[in-house]
C-alpha positions in Angstrom: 0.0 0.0 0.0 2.8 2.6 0.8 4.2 1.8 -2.8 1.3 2.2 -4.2 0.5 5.7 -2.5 4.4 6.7 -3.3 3.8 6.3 -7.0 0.7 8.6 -6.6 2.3 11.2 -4.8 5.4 11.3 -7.3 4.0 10.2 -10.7 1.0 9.9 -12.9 1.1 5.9 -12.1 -2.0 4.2 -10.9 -1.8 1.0 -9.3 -3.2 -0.8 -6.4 -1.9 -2.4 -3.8 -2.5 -5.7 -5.2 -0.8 -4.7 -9.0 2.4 -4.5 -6.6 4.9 -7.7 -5.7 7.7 -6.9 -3.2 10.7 -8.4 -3.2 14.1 -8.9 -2.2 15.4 -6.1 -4.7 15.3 -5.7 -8.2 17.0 -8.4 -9.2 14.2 -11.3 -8.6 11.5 -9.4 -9.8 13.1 -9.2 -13.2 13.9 -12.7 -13.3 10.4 -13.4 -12.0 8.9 -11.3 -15.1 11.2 -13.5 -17.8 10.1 -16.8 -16.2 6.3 -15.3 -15.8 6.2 -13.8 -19.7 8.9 -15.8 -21.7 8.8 -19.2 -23.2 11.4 -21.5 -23.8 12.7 -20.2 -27.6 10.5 -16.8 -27.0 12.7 -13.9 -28.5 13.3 -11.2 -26.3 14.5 -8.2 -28.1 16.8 -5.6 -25.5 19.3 -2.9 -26.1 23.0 -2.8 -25.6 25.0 -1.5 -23.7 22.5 -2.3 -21.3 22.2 -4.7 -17.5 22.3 -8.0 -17.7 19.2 -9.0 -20.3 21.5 -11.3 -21.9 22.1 -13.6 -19.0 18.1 -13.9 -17.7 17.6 -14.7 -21.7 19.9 -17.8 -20.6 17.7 -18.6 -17.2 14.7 -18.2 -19.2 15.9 -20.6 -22.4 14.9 -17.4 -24.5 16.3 -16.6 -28.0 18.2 -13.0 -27.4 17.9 -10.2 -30.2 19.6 -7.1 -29.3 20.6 -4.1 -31.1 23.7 -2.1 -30.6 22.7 1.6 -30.1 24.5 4.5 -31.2 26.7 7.3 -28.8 24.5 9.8 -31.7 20.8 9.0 -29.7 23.0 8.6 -26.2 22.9 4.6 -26.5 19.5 4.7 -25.8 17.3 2.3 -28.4 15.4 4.1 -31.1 12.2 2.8 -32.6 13.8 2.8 -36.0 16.2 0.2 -34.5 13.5 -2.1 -32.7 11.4 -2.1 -35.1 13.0 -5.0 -37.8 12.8 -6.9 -34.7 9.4 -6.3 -33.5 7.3 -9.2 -34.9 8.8 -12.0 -33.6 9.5 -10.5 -30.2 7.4 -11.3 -26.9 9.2 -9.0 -24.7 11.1 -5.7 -25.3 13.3 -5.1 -21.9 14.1 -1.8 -21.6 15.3 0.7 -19.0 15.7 4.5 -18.3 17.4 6.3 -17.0 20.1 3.9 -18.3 22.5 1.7 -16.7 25.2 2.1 -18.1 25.3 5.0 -19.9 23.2 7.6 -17.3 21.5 8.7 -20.2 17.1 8.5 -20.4 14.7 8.3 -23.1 13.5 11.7 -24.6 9.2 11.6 -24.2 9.4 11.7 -28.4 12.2 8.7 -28.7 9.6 6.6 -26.0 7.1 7.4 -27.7 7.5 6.4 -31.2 8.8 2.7 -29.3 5.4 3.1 -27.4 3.7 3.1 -30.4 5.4 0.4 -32.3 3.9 -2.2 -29.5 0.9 -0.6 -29.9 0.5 -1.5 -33.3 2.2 -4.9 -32.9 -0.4 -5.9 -30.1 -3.4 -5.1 -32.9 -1.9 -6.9 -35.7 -1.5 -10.2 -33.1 -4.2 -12.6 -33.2 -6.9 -13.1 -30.0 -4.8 -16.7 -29.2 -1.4 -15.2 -29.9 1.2 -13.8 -27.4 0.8 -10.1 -27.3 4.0 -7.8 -26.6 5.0 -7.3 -23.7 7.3 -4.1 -21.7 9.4 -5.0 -19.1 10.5 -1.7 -17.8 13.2 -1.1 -15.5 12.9 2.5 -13.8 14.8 2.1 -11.2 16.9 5.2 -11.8 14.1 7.2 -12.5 13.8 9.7 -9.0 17.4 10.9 -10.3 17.3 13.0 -13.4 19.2 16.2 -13.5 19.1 19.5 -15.5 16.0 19.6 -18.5 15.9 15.9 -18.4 12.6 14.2 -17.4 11.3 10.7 -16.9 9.2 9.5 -18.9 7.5 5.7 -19.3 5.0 3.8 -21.6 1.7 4.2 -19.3 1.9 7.8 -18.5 2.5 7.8 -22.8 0.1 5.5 -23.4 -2.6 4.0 -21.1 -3.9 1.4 -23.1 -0.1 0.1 -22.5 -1.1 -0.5 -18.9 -2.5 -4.2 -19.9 1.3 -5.0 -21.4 3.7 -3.6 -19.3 5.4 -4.6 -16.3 7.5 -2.3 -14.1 10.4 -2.6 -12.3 11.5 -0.1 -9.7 12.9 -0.2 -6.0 14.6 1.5 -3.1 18.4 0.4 -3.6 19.3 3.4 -6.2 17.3 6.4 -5.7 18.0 5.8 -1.9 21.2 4.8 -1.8 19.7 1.4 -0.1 22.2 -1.1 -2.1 22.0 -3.0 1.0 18.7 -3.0 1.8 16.5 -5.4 -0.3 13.5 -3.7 -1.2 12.0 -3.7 -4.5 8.6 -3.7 -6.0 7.3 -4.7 -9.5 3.7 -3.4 -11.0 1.7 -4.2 -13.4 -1.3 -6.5 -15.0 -2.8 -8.3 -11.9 -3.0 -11.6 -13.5 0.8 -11.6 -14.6 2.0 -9.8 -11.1 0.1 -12.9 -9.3 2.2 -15.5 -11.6 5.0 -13.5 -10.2 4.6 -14.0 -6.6 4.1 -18.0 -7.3 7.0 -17.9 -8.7 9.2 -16.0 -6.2 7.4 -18.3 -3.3 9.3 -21.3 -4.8 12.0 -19.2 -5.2 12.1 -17.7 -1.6 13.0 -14.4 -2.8 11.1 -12.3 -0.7 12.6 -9.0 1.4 13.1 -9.1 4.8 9.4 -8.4 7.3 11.9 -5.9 9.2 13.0 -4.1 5.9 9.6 -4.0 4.3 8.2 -2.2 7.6 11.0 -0.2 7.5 10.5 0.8 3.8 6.7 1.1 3.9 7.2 3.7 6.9 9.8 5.7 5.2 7.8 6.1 1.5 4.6 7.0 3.5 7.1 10.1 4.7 7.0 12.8 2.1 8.6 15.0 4.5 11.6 13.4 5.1 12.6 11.2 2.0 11.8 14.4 -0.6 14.5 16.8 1.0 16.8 13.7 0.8 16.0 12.9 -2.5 16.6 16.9 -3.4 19.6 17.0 -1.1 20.7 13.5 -3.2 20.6 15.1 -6.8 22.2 17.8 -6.0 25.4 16.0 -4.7 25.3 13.7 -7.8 25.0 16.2 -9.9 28.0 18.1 -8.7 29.9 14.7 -9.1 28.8 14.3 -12.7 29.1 17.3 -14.0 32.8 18.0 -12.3 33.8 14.5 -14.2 32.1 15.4 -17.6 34.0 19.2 -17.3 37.1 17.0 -16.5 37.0 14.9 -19.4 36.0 17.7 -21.7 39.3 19.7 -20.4 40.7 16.5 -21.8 39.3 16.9 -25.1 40.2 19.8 -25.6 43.8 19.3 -24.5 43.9 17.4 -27.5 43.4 14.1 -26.1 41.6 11.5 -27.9 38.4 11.5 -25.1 35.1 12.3 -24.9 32.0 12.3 -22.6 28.2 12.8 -23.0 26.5 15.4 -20.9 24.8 13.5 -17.7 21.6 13.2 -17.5 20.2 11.0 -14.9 21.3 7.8 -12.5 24.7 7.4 -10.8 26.9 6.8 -14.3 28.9 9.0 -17.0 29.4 7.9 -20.3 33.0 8.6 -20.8 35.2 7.7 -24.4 38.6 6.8 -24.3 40.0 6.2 -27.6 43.6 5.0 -27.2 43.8 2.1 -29.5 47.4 1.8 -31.6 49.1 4.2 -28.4 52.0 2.9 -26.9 53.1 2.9 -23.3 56.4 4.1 -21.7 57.2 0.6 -21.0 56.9 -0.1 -25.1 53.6 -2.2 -24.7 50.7 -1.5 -27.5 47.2 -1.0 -26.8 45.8 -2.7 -29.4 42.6 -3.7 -27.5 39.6 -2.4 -25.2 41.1 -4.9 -22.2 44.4 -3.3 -22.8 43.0 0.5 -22.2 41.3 -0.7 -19.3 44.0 -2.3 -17.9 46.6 0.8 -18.5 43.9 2.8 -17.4 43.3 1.2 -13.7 47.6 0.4 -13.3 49.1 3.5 -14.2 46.0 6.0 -14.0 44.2 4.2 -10.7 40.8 4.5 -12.3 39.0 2.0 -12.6 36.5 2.0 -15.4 33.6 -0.6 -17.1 33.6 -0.9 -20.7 31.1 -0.7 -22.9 31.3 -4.3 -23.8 30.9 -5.8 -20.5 27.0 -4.8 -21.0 26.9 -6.4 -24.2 28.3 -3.7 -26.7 31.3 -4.8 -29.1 34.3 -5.8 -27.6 35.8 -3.1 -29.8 33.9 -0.1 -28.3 36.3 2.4 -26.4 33.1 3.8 -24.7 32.7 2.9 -20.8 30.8 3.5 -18.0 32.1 5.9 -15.0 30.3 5.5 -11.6 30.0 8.4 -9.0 28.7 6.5 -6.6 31.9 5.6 -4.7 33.8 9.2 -5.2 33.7 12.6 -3.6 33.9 16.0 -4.9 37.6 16.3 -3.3 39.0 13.1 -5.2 37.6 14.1 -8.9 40.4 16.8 -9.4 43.5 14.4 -8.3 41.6 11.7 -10.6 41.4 13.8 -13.5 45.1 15.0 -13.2 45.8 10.9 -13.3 44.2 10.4 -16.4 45.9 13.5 -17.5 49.3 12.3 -16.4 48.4 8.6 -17.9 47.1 10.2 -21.0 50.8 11.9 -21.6 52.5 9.1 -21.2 51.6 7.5 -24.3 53.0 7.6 -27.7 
């Protein structure tokens, strides 16, 4: 009920009490929607970079169709790029604001995606599969600047009988340890969901879910947080993304995108065919990584750890471990790093 009442308060979201599953995180309530919606052989269509659709494809026996997206839209999928892939699909996993890449859907790019399922579901017979959304939002309380969250329902109400949301307290909240997370959506498939998590015995802790359910029923203290929270991101961010873009125009072969939301910069570092001091080539993505985290003590995702070509120089850059005070001394390392090479 307090989830339920939270999503009131902050969002344009309608759903009752018993549209909601509670679990212990995000985590099983995604896997729980796979095993709920997707047959063995199903395709499931996802973008990439993006977390971890690739290995509940493998618990759920699905076929996996993704499609690389472009640093141009911010990695985030465009309809133009689902839509080849539409037809066979019977879910389309997709999340915003992104992880990795810190980046969200603009409401016209969700949109014209919104629509495509739209007009999928029509064309689908009364005893076939329709197409389903499993969105992941749960970035979505931290957007910074002009950038606003957006999802398929608020879009699109008729979309309320075909997509399931995921969403919980670890991000937003800075709860990593605390296993809260809710999933809402079509009663029928959010019922499937909670058989299957009762086999499982994925469900979060009595004491946390009190604990949670008091806290989300307390506008008055988790809203100055979450303001107070942004804010210090933000800072964090944007001092990395300024840092990087000193780089730049230093003449270093770097780049960043702007932040817009979640914990993550999408930083470029585009040192393949350099040499080190010690005479060793970087001829691959591990090998920038690598130099980057010995000599430059940064340590740094790639791209293609989230399912992007190995050969992608792009990588994800988490603030949620650093200070203000560090960024400066980190940036100076890269710097440093950055003139060693030949």
């Amino acid at each position: 009920q307090a989830v339920s009442s939270f999503l009131n308060d902050n969002s344009s979201l309608d759903y009752a009490a018993d549209d909601i599953l509670i679990a212990g995180g995000a985590r099983p309530l995604i896997y729980a929607t796979f095993k709920a919606l997707v047959d063995p052989s199903d395709n499931v269509l996802f973008p990439v970079p993006s977390w971890n659709n690739n290995h509940y494809c493998h618990l759920a026996e699905a076929n996996q169709i993704f499609v690389e997206t472009k640093a141009e839209n911010n990695f985030m999928p465009t309809a133009a790029e689902l839509k080849p892939h539409i037809s066979t699909a019977s879910l389309i996993a997709l999340c915003s604001p992104l992880n990795p890449t810190g980046t969200a859907f603009t409401k016209d790019g969700l949109k014209e995606i919104c629509e495509l399922v739209i007009e999928e579901n029509k064309k689908r017979g009364a005893g076939e599969k329709p197409l389903y959304i499993l969105y992941d939002q749960i970035y979505w309380a931290l957007t910074y600047g002009e950038t606003k969250h957006y999802d398929p329902v608020s879009l699109f109400p008729e979309l309320k009988d075909y997509t399931i949301f995921v969403d919980g307290l670890s991000k937003a909240f800075a709860g990593t340890g605390v296993r809260v997370g809710w999933a809402f959506g079509p009663r029928f498939i959010i019922d499937k969901m909670k058989s299957i998590l009762g086999h499982v015995g994925a469900w979060a802790p009595k004491a946390e879910q009190v604990a949670t359910a008091k806290y989300l029923s307390s506008q008055e203290v988790y809203q100055p947080y979450l303001t107070n929270f942004r804010i210090q991101l933000q800072q964090r961010l944007d001092a990395y993304y300024d840092g990087f873009i000193s780089l730049k125009k230093e003449g270093f072969n770097v780049d960043a995108i702007a932040p817009q939301a979640a914990i993550y910069l999408t930083v470029k570092l585009n040192l393949i065919g350099k040499t080190t001091e010690e005479g060793k080539k970087l001829a691959t993505t591990p090998d920038i990584t690598k130099y980057i985290l010995d000599d430059g003590k940064i340590a740094l995702v790639p791209f293609s750890a989230f399912g992007a070509s190995e050969d992608s120089v792009w990588y994800r850059l988490s603030v949620g471990t650093t200070s203000m005070p560090d960024i400066d001394g980190l940036i100076s390392n890269l710097r440093n790093s950055l003139m060693k090479l030949s």
